[in-house]
C-alpha positions in Angstrom: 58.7 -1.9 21.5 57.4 -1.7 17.9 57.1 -5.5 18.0 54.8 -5.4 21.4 52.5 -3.0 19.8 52.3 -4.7 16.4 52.3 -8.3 18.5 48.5 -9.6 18.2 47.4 -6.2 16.7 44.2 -7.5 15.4 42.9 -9.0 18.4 43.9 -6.0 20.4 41.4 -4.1 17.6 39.1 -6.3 17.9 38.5 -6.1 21.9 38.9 -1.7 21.6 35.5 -2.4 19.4 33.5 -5.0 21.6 34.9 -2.6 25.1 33.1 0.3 22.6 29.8 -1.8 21.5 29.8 -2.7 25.6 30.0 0.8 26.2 27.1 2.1 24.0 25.1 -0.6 24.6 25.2 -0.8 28.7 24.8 3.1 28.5 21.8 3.1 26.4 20.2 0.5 27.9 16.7 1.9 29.8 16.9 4.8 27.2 14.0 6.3 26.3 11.9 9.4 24.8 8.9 11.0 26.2 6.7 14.5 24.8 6.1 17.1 27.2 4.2 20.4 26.6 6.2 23.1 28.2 4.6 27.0 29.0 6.6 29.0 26.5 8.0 32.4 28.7 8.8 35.5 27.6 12.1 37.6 29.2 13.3 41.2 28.6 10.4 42.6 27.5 12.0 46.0 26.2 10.4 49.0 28.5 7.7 50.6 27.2 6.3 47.7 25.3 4.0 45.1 26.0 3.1 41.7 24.0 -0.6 41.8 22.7 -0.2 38.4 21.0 1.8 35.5 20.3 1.1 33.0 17.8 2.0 29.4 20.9 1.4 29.1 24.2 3.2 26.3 24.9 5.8 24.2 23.2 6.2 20.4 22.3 9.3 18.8 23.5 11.2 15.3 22.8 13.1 14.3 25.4 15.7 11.5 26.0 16.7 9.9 28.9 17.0 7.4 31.3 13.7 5.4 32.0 14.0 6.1 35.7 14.8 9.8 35.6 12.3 10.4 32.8 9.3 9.3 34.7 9.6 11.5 37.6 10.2 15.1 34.7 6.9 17.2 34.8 6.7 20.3 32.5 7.3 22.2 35.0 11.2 20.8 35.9 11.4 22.5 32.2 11.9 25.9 31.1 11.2 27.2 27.4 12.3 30.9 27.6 12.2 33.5 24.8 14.2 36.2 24.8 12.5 39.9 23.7 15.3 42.2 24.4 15.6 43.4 21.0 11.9 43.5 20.6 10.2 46.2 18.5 6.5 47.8 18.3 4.5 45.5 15.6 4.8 41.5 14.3 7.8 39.9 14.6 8.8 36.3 14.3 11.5 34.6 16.6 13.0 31.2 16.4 13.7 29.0 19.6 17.2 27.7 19.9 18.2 24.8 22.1 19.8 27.3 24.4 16.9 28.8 25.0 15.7 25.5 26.5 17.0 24.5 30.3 16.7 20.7 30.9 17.3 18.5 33.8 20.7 16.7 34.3 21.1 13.7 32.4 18.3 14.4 29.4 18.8 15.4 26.1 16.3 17.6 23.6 14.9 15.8 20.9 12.6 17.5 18.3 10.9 21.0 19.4 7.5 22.4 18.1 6.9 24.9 16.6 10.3 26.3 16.4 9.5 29.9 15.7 6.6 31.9 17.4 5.1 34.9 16.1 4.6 38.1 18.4 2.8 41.1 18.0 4.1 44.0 20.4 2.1 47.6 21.5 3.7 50.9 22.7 2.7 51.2 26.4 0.2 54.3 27.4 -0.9 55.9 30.1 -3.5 57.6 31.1 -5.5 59.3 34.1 -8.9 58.1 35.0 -11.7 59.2 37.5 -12.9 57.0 40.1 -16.6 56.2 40.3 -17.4 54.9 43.6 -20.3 52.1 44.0 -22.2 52.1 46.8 -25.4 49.4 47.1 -27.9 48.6 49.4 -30.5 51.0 52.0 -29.3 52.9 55.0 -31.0 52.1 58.7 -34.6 53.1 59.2 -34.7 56.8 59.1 -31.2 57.7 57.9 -29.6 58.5 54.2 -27.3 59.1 52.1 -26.1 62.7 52.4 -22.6 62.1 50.7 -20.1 59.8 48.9 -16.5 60.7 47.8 -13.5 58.9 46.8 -9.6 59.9 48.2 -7.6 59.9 45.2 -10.7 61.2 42.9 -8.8 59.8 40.0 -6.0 57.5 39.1 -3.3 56.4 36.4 -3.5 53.5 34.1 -1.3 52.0 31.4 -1.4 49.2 28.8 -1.5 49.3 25.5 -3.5 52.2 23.1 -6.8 50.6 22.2 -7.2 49.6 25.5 -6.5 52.9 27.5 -8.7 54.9 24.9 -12.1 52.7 26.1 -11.7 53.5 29.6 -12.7 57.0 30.9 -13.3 55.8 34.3 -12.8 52.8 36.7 -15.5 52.0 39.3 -14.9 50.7 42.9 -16.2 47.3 43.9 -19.6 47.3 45.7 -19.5 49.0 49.1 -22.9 48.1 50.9 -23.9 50.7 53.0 -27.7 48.3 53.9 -28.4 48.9 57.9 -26.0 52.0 58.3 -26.8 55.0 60.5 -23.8 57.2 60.4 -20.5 58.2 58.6 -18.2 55.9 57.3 -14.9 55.1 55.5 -13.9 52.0 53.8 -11.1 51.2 51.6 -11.5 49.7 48.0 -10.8 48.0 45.4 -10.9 49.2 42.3 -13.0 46.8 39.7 -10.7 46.3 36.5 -12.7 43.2 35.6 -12.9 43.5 31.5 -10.3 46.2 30.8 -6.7 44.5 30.0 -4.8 47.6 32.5 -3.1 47.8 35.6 -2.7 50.1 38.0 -0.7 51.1 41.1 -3.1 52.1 42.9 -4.4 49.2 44.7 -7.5 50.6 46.3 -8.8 53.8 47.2 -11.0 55.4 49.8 -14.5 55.7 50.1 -16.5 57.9 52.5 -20.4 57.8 52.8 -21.6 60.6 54.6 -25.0 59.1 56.2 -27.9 61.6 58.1 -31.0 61.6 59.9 -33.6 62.2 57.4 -35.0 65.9 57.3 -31.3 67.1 58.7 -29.5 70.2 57.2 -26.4 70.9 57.5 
């Protein structure tokens, strides 16, 4: 037995390493790298916190792969997420792991940039705000504007502090009341163009209360 194995022992060697050079050499073949910029996300975002800022948007990625399979990979057949779970109010730096990076089958992670992203968090508040409705234009010939109110009157907002502390009110979008000759309702949005808030109040509404000129009531 011992003499089979010993029996030509250094040609046996010598064809283990060409079947291995074969090997690596067949399986890199078509290899290749490509750089992708890939939307960095953000998950478990710890309740009652909200990010303000964060140093990258997206991240630069090396990736290997076939030839074939890399042509066809778009950022978005990546995902880059960080996770915020243990996330607390003020600037905080977090590094990004290769585990924190899915790929497609078959292709590897090269280099990553940056590798650490900076992210500034604020306490979430909430406020309540009255509602100012807008209403544009002229009533029909010989008719006005008696009345306009708003069901709710007011509603609740949140984001973070500097934000909610601007806002004492949120306006309705336009509500055109040009030809009209009697009472109406219409629901509305609200206008949060410029303030960084949300709301759950979708839209609210808006009654204009529209007379003959000269009536009393």
């Amino acid at each position: 037995m011992k003499k089979m194995v010993h029996e030509n022992f250094g040609l046996k060697v010598t064809a283990v390493f060409l079947s291995i050079v074969l090997w690596v050499f067949v399986t890199s073949r078509g290899q290749s790298e490509i750089s992708l910029d890939v939307p960095l996300e953000f998950t478990d975002i710890p309740p009652g916190l909200e990010i303000v800022s964060h140093s990258a948007k997206v991240i630069s990625l090396n990736v290997r792969g076939q030839e074939r399979l890399l042509k066809n990979i778009k950022p978005a057949d990546i995902r880059v997420s960080l996770d915020l779970s243990k996330a607390k109010k003020g600037e905080s730096t977090y590094y990004i792991h290769r585990e924190d990076i899915r790929l497609p089958h078959a292709v590897t992670l090269g280099n990553l940039n940056p590798s650490n992203v900076k992210v500034t968090t604020e306490e979430t508040v909430r406020k309540t705000v009255r509602v100012i409705p807008i209403v544009t234009g002229e009533p029909g010939k010989g008719a006005m504007v008696r009345s306009v109110s708003v069901t709710p009157p007011s509603v609740e907002i949140e984001g973070i502090r500097p934000e909610i502390a601007r806002i004492s009110a949120l306006k309705t979008e336009p509500l055109d009341v040009t030809g009209m000759n009697e009472t109406f309702s219409q629901d509305l949005k609200l206008d949060l163009a410029g303030h960084v808030v949300r709301t759950k109040t979708a839209a609210v509404t808006v009654q204009v209360v529209i007379e003959a000129r000269g009536k009393r009531k």
